[in-house]
Structures are given as C-alpha cells and as structure tokens.
C-alpha positions in Angstrom: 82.0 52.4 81.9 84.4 54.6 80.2 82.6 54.6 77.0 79.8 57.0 78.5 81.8 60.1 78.4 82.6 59.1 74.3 79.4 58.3 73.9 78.4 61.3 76.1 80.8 63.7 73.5 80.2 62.2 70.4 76.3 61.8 70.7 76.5 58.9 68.7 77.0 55.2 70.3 78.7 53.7 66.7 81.7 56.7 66.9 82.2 55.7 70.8 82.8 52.0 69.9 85.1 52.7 66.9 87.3 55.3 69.7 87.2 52.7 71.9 88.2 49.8 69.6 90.7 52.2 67.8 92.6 52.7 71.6 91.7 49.3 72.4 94.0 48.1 68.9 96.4 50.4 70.3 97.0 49.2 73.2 97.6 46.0 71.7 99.9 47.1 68.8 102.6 46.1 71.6 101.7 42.6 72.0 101.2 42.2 68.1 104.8 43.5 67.1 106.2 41.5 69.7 104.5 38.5 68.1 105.8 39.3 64.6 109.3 39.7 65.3 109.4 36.6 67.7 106.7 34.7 66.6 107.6 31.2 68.7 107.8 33.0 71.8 104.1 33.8 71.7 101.5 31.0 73.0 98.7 30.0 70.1 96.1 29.1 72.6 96.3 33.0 74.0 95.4 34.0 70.2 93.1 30.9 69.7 91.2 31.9 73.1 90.7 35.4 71.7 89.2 34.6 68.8 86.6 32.0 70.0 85.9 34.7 72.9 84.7 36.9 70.1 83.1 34.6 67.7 81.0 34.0 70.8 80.3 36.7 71.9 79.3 38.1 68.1 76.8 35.1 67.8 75.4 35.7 71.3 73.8 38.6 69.6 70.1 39.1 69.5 70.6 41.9 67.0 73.6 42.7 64.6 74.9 46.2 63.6 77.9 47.7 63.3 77.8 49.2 66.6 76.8 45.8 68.6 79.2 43.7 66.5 
C-alpha cells in the first residue's frame, strides 16, 4: 500500500520498488551491524528463513523483470 504514492510521484513502477527496497535496506542496516559486530548472538535460521522466503517468492514468478524480481 505505501508504494502507490512512489509509484504515484515517480510515474514509474521500477523507481518505486528501488525507494522502497532502498528504505527497506535501511531499515535493516540495524539488524545487519548488530550481526557483524556480534555475530554468535544472531540466530542462522532467522537469516536462512529470509533467504528461502525470497528464493521462493522470486521463482513463484510468472514473469521476471527487474521491477517484479
């Protein structure tokens, strides 16, 4: 839902996605430091879980561009 109003701005779906991600990394830039510095304090299967998520959810695809992927 929030990515109307980018996409809405920007008049282009593919710059509203790479906002979005760009925020998205971000927002996650905490989680990722923390990681780094204390790296046996994190949980693998949290990381491992993302990452088949994705890979999933990029092969559901019925069409691949660089906006849909």
């Amino acid at each position: 839902m929030t990515s109307l109003p980018f996409w809405y701005l920007t008049s282009d779906p593919l710059w509203a996605v790479i906002i979005l991600t760009t925020v998205d990394v971000i927002g996650f830039g905490p989680t990722f430091r923390k990681a780094y510095n204390h790296p046996f304090e994190e949980q693998l299967t949290f990381y491992a879980i993302f990452v088949v998520r994705n890979v999933i959810a990029i092969l559901a695809l019925e069409q691949y561009s660089l906006t849909t992927i």
